[in-house]
DSSP file (Angstrom, degrees, kcal/mol; ACC not computed):
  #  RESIDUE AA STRUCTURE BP1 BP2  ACC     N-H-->O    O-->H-N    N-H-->O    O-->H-N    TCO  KAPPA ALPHA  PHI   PSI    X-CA   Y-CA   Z-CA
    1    1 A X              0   0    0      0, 0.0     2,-0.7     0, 0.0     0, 0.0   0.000 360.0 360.0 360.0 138.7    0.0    0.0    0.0
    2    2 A X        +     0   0    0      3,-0.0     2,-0.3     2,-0.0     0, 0.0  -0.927 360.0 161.0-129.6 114.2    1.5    3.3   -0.7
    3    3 A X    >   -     0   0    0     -2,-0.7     3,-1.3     3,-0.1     0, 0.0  -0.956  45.6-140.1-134.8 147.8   -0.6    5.9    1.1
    4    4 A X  T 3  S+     0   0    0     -2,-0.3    -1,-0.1     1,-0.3    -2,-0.0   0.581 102.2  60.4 -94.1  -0.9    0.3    9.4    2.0
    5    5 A X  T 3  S+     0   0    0      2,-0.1     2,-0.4     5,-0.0    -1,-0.3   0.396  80.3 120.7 -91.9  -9.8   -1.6    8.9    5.5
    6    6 A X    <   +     0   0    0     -3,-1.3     2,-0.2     4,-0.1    -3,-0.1  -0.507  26.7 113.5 -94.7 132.6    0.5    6.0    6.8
    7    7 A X  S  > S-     0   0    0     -2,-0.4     4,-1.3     1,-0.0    -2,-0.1  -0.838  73.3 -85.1-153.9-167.1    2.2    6.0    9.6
    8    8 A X  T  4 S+     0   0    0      1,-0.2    -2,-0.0    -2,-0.2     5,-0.0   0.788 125.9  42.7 -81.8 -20.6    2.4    4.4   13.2
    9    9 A X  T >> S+     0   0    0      2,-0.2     3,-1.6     3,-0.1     4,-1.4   0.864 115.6  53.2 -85.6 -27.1   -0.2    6.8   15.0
   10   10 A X  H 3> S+     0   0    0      1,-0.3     4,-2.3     2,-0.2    -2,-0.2   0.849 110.6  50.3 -73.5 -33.8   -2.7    6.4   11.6
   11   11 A X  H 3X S+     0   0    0     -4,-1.3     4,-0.8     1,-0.3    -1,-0.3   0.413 113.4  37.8-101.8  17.6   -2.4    2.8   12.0
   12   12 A X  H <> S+     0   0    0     -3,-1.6     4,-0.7     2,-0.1    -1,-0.3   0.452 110.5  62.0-119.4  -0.3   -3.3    2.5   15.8
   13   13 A X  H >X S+     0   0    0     -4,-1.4     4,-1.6     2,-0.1     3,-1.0   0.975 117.7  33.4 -66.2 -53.8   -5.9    5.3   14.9
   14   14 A X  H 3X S+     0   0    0     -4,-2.3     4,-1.4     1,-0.3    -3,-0.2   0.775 113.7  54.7 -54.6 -45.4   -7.2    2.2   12.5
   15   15 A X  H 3< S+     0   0    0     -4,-0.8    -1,-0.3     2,-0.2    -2,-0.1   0.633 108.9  47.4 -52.2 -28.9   -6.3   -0.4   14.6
   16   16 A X  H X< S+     0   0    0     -3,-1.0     3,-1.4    -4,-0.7     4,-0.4   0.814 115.6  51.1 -77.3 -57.3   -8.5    1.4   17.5
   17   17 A X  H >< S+     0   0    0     -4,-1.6     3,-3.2     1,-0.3     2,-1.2   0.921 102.2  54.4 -49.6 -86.8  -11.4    1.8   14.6
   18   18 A X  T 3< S+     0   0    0     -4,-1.4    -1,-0.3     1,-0.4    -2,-0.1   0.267  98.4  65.3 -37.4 -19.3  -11.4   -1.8   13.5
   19   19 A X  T <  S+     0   0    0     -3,-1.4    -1,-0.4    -2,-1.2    -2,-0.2   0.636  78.0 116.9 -86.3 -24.5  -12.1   -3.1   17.7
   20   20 A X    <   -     0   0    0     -3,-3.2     3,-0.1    -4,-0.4    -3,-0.0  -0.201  53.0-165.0 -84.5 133.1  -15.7   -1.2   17.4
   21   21 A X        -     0   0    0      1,-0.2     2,-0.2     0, 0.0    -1,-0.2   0.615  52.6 -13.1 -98.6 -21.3  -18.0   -3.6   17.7
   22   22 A X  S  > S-     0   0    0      1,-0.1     4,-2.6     0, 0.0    -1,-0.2  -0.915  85.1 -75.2-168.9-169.4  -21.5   -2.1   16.4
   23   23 A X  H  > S+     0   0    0     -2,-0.2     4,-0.9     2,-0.2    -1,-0.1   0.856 122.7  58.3 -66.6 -41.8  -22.9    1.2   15.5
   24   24 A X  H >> S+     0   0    0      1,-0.2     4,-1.5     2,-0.2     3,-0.7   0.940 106.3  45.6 -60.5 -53.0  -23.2    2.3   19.5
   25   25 A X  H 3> S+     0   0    0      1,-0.2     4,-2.5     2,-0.2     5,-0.4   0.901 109.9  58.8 -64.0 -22.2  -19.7    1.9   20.3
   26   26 A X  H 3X S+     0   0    0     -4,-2.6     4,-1.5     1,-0.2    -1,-0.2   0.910 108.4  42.7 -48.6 -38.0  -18.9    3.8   17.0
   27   27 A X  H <X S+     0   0    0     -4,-0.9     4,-2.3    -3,-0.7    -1,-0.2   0.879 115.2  52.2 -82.0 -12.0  -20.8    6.9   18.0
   28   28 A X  H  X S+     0   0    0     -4,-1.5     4,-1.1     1,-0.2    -1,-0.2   0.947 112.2  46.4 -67.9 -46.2  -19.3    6.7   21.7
   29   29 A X  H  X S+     0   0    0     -4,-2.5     4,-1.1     1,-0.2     5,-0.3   0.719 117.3  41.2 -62.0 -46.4  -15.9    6.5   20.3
   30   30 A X  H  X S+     0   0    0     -4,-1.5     4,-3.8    -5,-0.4     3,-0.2   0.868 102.4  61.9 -65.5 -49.0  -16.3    9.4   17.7
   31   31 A X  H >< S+     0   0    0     -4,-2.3     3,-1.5     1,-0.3     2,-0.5   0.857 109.0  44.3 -86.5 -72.9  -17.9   11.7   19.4
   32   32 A X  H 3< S+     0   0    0     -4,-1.1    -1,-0.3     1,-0.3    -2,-0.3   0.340 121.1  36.0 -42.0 -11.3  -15.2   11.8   21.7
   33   33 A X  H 3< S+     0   0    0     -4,-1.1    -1,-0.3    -2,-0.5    -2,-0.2   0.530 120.3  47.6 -92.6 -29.4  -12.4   11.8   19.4
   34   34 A X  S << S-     0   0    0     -4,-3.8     2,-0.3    -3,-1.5    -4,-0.0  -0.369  80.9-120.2 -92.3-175.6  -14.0   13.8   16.8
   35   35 A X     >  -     0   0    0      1,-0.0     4,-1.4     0, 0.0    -2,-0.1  -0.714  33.1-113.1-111.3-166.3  -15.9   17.0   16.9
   36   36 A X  T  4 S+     0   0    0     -2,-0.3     4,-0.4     2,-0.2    -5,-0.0   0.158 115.8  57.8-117.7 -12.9  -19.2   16.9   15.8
   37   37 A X  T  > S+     0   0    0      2,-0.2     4,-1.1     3,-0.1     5,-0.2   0.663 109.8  53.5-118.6 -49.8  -18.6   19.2   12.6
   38   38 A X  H  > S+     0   0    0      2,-0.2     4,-2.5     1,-0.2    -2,-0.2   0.961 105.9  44.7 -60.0 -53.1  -15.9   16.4   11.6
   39   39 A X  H  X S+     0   0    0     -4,-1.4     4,-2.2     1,-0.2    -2,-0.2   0.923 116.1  52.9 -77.3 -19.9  -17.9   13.4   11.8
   40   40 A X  H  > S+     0   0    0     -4,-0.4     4,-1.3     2,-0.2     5,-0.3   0.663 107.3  47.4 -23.5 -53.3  -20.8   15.4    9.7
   41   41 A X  H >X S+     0   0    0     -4,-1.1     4,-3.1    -3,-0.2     3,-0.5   0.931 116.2  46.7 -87.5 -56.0  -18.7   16.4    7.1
   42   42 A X  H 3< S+     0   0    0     -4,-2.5    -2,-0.2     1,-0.3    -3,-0.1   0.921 113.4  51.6 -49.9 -45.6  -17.4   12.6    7.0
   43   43 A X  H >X S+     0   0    0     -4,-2.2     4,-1.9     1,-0.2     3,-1.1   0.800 105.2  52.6 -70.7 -46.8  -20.8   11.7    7.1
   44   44 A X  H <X S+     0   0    0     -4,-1.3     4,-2.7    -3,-0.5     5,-0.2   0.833 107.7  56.5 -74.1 -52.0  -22.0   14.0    4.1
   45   45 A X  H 3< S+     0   0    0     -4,-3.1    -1,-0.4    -5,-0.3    -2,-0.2   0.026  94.2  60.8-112.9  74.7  -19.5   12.6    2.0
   46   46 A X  H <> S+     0   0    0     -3,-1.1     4,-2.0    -2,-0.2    -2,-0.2   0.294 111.1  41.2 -71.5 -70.1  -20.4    9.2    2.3
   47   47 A X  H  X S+     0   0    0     -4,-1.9     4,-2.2     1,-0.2    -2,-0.2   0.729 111.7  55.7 -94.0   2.9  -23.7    9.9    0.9
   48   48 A X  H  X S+     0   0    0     -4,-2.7     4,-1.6     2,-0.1    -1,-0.2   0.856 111.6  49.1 -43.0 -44.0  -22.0   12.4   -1.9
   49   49 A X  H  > S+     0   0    0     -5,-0.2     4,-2.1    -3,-0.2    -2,-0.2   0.847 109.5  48.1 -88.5 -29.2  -20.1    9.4   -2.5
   50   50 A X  H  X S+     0   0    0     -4,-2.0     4,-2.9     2,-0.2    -1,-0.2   0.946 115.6  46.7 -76.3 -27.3  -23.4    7.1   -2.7
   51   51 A X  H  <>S+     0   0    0     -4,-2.2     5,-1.9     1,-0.2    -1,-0.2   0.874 110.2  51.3 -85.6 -16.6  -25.3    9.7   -5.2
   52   52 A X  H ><5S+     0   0    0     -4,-1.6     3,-1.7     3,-0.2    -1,-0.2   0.931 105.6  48.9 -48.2 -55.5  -22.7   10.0   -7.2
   53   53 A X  H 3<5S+     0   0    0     -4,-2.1    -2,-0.2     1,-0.3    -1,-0.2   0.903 113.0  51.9 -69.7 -45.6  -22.3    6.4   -7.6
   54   54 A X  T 3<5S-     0   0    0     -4,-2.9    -1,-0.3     1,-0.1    -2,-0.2   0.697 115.7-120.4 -74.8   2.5  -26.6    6.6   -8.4
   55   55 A X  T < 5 +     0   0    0     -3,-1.7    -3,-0.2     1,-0.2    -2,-0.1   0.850  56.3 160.3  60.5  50.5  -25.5    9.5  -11.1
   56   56 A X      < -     0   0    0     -5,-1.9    -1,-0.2     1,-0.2     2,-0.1  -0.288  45.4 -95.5 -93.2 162.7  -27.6   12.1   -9.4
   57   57 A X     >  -     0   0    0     -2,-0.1     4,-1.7     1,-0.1    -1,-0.2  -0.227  25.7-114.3 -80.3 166.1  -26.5   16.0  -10.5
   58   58 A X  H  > S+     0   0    0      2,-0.2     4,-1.3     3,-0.2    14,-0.1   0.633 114.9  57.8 -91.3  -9.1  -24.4   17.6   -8.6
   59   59 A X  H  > S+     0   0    0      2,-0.2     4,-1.7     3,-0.1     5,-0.3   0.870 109.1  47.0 -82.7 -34.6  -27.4   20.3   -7.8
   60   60 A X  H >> S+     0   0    0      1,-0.2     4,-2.4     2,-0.2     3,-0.5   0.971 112.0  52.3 -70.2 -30.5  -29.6   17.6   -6.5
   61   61 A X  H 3< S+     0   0    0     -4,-1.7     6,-0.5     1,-0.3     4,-0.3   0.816 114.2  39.6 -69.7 -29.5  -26.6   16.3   -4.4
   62   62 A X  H 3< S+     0   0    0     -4,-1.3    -1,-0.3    -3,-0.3    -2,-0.2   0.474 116.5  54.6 -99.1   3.4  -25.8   19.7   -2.8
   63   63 A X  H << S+     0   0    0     -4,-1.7    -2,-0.2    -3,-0.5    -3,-0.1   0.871 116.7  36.9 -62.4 -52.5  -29.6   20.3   -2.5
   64   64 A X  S  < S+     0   0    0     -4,-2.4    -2,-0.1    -5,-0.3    -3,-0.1   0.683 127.8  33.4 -59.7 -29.1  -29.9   17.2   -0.7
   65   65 A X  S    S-     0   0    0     -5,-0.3    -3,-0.2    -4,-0.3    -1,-0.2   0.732  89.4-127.6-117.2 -31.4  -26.9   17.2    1.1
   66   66 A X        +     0   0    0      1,-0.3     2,-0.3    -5,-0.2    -4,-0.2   0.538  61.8 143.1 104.4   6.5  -26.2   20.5    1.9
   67   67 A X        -     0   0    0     -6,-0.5    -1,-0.3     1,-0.1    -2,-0.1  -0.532  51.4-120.1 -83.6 144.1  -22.4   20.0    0.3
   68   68 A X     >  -     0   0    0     -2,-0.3     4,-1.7     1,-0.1    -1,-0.1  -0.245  27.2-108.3 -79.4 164.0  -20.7   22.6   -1.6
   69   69 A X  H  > S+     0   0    0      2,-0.2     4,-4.5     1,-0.2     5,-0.4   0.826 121.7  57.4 -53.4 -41.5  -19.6   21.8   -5.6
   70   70 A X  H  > S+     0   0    0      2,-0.2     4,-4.6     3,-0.1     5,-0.2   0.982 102.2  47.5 -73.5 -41.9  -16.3   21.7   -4.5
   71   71 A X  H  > S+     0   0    0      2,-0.2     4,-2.2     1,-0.2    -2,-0.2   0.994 112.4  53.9 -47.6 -68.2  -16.8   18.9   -1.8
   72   72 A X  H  X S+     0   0    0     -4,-1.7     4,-3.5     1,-0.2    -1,-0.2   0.845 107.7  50.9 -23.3 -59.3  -18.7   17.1   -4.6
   73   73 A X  H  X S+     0   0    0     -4,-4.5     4,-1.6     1,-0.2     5,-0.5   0.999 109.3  53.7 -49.4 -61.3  -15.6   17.5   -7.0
   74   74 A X  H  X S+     0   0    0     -4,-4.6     4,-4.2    -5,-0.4    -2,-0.2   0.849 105.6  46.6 -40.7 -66.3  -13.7   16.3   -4.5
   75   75 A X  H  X S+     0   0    0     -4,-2.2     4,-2.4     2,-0.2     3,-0.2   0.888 107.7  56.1  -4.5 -89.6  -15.4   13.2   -3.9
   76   76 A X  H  X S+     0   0    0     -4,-3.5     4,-1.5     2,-0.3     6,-0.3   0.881 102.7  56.4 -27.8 -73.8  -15.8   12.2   -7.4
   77   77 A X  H  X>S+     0   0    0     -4,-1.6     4,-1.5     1,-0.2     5,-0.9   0.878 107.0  51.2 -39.2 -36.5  -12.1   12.4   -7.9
   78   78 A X  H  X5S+     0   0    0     -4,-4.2     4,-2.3    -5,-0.5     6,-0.4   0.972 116.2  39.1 -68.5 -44.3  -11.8   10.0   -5.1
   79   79 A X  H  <5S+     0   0    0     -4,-2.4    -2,-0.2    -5,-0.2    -1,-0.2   0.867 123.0  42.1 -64.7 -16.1  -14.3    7.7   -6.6
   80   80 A X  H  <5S-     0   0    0     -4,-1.5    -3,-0.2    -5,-0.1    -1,-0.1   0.937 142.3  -0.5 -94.7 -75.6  -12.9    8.3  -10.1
   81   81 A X  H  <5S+     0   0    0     -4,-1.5    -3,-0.2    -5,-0.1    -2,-0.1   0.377 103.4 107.5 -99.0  -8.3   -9.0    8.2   -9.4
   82   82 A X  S  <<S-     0   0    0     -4,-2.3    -4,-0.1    -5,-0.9    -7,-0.0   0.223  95.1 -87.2 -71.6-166.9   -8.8    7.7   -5.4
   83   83 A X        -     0   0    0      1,-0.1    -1,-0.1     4,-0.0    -4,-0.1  -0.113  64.4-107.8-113.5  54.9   -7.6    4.3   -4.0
   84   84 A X  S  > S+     0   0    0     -6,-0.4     4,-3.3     1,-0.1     5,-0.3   0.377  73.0 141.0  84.4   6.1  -11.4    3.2   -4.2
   85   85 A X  H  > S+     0   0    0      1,-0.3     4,-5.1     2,-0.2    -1,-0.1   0.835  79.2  43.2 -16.6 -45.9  -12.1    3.2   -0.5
   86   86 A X  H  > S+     0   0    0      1,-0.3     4,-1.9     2,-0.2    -1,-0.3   0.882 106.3  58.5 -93.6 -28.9  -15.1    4.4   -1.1
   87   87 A X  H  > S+     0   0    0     -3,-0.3     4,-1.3     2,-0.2    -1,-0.3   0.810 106.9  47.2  33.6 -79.3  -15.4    2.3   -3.6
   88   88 A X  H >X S+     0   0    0     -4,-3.3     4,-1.2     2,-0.2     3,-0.8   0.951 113.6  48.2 -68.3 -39.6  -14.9   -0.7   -1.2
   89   89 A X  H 3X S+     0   0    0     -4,-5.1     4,-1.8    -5,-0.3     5,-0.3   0.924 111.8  48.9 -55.6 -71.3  -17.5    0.6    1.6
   90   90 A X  H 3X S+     0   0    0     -4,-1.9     4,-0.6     2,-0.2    -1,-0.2   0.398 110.3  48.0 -62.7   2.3  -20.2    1.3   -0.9
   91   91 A X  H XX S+     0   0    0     -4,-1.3     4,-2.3    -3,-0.8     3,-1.3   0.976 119.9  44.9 -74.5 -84.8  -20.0   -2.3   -2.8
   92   92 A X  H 3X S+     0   0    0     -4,-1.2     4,-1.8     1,-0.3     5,-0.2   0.768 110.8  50.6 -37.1 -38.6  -20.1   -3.6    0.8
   93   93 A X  H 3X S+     0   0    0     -4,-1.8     4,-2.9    -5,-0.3    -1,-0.3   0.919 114.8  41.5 -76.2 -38.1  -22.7   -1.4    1.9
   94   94 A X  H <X S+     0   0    0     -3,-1.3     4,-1.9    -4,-0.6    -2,-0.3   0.941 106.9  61.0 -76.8 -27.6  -25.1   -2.4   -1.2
   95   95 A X  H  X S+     0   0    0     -4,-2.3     4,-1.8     2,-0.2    -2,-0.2   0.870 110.3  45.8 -71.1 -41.2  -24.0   -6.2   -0.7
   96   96 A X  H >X S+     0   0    0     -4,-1.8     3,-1.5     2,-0.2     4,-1.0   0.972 114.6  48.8 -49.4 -79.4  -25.9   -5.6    3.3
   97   97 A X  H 3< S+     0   0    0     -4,-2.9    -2,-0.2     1,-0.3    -1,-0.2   0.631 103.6  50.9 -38.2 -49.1  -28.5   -4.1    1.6
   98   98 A X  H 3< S+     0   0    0     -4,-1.9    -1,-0.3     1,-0.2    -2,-0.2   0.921 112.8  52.7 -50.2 -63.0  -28.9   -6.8   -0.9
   99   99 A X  H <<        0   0    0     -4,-1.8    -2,-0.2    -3,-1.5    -1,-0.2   0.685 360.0 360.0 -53.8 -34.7  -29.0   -9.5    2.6
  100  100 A X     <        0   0    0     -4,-1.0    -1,-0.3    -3,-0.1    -2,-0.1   0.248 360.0 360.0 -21.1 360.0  -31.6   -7.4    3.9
């Protein structure tokens, strides 16, 4: 992996993630390490990244989401060129959905 985030505190930040056992310990865990305006903004592009992926405009996506054009770009370029993270979640996330 050649990533421009890795290092030994990123990987026990991950390592720390990866112990969360369901949705409750996630939010316990967050909102103390994050602020509230950070896990929001993660949160918002999540589903930027899922309406892109449904090939909604980028005015219904910042209607909907409240996200600026530039967030949006951004996004895109991760799904487009990133290294497909988002990629992997939302395949996984629609493969849940599918089990549903």
């Amino acid at each position: 992996m050649n990533s421009k985030i890795k290092d030994e505190h990123t990987d026990s930040l991950f390592d720390a993630i990866l112990l969360l056992e369901n949705r409750e310990e996630c939010y316990k865990f967050f909102e103390d390490i994050s602020t509230i305006s950070e896990i929001k903004a993660l949160a918002q592009r999540l589903e930027v990244a899922k309406m892109l992926r449904n090939k909604r405009t980028y005015t219904e996506i910042s209607e909907q989401t409240g996200a600026s054009t530039a967030t949006i770009s951004r996004v895109n370029r991760c799904l487009v060129y990133g290294a497909d993270g988002y990629n992997l979640v939302l395949d996984r996330l629609e493969e849940k959905d599918k089990d549903k």
